[in-house]
N, C-alpha and C positions, 0 to 999 in steps of 0.2 A: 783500748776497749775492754768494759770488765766481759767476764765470761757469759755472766746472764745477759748480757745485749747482743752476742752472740745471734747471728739467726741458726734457725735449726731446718736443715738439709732433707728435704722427702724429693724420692726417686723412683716414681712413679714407672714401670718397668713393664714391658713385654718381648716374645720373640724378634716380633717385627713384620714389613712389610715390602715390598718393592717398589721403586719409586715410579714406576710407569708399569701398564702390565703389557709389557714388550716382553721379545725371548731375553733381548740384551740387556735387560735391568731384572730380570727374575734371574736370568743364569747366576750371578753376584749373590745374588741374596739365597739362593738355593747349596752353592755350591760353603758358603759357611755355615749356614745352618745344617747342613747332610755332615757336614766335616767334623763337627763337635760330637766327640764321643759321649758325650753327655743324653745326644739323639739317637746315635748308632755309634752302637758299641764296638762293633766287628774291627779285628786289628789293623788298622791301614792298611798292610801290603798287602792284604786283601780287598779291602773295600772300596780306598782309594783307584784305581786301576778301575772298576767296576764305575763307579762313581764320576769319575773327568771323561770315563771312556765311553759309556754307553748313556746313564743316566743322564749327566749334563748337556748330552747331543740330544736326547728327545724330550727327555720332561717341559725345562723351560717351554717349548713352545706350545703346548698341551695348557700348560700352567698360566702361561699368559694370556689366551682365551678364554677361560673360565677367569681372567682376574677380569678383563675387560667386561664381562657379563655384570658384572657389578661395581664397576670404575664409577664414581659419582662427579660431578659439577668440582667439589672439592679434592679431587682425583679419590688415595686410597680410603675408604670406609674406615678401616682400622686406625688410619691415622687421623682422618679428622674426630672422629669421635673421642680419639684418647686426647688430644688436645684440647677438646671441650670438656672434657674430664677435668685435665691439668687445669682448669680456668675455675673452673667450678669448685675445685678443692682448693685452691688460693685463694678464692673468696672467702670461702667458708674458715678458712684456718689463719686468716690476715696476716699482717706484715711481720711478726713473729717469726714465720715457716717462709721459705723459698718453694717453689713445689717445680720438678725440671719432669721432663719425658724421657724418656731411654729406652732404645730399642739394642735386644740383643747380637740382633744379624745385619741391620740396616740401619739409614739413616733415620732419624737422629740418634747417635750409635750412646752405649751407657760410658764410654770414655767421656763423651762430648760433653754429655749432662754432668758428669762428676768434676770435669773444669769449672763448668759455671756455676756450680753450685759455690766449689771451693772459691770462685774468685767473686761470686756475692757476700762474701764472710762465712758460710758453712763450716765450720771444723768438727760439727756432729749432722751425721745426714745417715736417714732410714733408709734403710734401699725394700721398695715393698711391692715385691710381686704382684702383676695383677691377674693371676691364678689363685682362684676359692681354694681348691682343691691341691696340694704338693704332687707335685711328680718330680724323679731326678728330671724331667727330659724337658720342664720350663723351669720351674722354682729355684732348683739345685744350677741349672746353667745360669738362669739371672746373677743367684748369687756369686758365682763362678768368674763372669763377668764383670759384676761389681767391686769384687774383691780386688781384680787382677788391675784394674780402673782406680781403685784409690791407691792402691801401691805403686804404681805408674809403672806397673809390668806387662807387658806382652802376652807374657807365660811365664809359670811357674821358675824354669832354669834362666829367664832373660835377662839384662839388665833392668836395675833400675833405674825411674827417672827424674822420682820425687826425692826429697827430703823431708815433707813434714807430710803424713798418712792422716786423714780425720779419721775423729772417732765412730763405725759404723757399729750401725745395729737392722739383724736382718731379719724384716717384719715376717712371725709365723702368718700359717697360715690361716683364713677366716671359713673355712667353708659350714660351721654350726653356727658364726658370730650370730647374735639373733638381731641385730642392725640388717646385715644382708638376708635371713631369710625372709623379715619382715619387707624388705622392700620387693624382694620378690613373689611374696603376698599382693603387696598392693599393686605391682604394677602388673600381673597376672588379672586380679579380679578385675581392673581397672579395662582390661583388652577382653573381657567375658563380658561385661555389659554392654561393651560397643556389637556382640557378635548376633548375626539373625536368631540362629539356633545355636544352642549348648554345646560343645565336643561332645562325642560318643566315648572319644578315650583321651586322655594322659599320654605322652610319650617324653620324657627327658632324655635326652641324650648327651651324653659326654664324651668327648674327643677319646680313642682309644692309646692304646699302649702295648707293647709286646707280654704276654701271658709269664714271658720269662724275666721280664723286670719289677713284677708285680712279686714271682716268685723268690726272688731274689732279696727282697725287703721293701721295694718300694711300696707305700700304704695311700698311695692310690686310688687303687679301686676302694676301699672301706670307706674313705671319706667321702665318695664318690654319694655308693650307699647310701652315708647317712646324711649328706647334704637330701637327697631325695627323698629319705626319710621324713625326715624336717619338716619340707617343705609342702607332701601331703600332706602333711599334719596339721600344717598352716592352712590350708585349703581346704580342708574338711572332706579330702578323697577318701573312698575307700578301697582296700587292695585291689578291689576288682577293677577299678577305674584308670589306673595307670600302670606302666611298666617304662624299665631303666633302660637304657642299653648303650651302646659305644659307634663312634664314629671313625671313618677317616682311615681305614686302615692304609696300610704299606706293605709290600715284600710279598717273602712267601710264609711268614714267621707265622704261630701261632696269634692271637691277640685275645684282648679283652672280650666276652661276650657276654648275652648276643650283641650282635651288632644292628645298628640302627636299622639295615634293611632287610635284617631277619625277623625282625620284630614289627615292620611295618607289612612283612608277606603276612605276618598270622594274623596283624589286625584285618587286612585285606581279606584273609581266608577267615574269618569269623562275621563278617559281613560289616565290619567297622565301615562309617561312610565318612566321620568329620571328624578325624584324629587333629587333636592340636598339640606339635611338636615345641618343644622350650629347650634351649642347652643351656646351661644351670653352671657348665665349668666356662663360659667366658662371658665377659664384663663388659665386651663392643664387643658388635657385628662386624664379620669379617667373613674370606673364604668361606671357612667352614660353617659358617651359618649361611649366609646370602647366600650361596652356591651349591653349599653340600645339600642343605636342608630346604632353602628356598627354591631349589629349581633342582635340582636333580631329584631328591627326594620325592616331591611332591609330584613331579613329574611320570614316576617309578609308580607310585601310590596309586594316582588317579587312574593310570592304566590297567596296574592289579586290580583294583576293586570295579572299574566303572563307571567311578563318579566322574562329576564335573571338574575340569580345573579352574572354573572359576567360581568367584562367592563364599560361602562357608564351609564348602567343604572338607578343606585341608587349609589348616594353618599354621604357621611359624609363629609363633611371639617373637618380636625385639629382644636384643642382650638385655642389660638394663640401660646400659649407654651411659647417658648425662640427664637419665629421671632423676627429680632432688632427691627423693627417699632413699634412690642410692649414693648420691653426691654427700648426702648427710649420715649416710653411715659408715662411706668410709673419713670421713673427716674424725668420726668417732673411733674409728679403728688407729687412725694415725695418731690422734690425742694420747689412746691406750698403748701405743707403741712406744711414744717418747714419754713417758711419763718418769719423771727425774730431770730431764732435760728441762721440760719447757718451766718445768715451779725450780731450778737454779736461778 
């Protein structure tokens, strides 16, 4: 087989999810993702011991009630949606491109995906975050994962287990690409004509981070920024109309701010009635939309201000999911990423 008949390998990537939201299938999938120093940095004999001993006895089961509040027909949200992704960008990029799913902490793990690719004929495969935005604590682990996955390493000092590595290439990241702002134009305006009345304000939110990983050099929070920049811009806001802020915290650390329900107290105290919330740094709904934002948030809001919780009050927009405008701009992103590849 010459080289150009070759297909070319995209590895459609995220953290991941739990396969049931049970304590006994969130424990697994919490206890590797808390473990990856990539998330928490803290040196094991510290953290460790903190982490098997207290954390993994209470959270999961905290965690898998809140996953169960948003469990669908197709069980995890996050995963069927990224498989309708996956579907959507093989359409779009045809028999050429292989397109696999990988998840960082869970099933379908990026090991698995980097088999199949390799044994579709892949010997050059993208590995492409689906984080707009880099942080070390998705992007840098994807790739971490990825790396350790075609070398058919464990870890860094373990055996290997391959003989032949394909050649990767690890897709930057998109968060000014004007493919993604535009589709977050259209499917934005597109969810404002369905609505009774207007929002009174803007609220983007993005997943937060420790203050001290930002400090550190992660660039983060800036793209964060100007992903939101952007996208007012798209929208014809003006500063007065929306504000940024951060989700999701953890610990007792410092983090990114403000945070989303510091910034839903002032719209509350300013007498905002019909804030419409958007998270701009993920691509499916998941936890932290459905749950953070859909029902806790909104729940939190309605009580500060007064309003109703139903009807136009307070709204979530959708990730963008498997809208085509964004299925068609990352098929453009993947094209701009192999480019050498696919014209050999």
């Amino acid at each position: 087989m010459s080289q150009s008949s070759h297909v070319i390998g995209v590895l459609l990537a995220q953290v991941g999810t739990p396969s049931e939201p049970t304590a006994k299938e969130v424990r697994p999938f919490l206890r590797r993702f808390l473990s990856d120093r990539r998330v928490i940095d803290y040196p094991p004999l510290l953290w460790q011991p903190l982490l098997r001993g207290v954390i993994l006895a209470v959270r999961p089961k905290r965690s898998a009630r809140l996953y169960a509040r948003i469990w669908g027909e197709e069980g995890s949200p996050l995963l069927a949606i990224s498989r309708r992704q996956q579907a959507g960008l093989q359409q779009r990029l045809g028999d050429r491109y292989k397109v696999e799913l990988g998840f960082a902490y869970s099933e379908p793990d990026i090991a698995q995906a980097m088999s199949r690719l390799e044994a579709a004929g892949a010997d050059r495969i993208l590995v492409l975050p689906m984080y707009p935005q880099y942080s070390s604590t998705t992007t840098a682990a994807i790739y971490d994962a990825a790396c350790f996955a075609a070398l058919g390493k464990a870890r860094r000092s373990g055996p290997s287990a391959k003989r032949f590595v394909p050649e990767l290439r690890l897709a930057g990241t998109f968060f000014d690409h004007p493919g993604y702002i535009r589709a977050m134009q259209v499917h934005l305006t597109s969810l404002l004509q369905g609505l009774s009345q207007p929002p009174d304000r803007f609220l983007l939110s993005f997943h937060g981070i420790p203050q001290r990983y930002a400090d550190g050099g992660d660039p983060y929070p800036e793209q964060c920024r100007e992903t939101a920049r952007l996208l007012a811009e798209a929208m014809g806001w003006t500063p007065e109309q929306w504000d940024l802020a951060y989700q999701s915290r953890f610990g007792p650390e410092t983090w990114l701010g403000p945070s989303t329900a510091e910034q839903l107290q002032r719209l509350a105290d300013s007498g905002a009635k019909r804030p419409l919330l958007f998270a701009p740094g993920f691509v499916a709904d998941c936890l932290e939309t459905l749950y953070e934002l859909g029902v806790e948030a909104k729940e939190d809001f309605t009580a500060r201000s007064g309003g109703a919780s139903d009807g136009d009050g307070f709204t979530v927009a959708p990730c963008l999911n498997d809208q085509p405008d964004w299925l068609e701009a990352l098929a453009g992103i993947v094209r701009d990423q192999t480019k050498g590849w696919a014209d050999a």
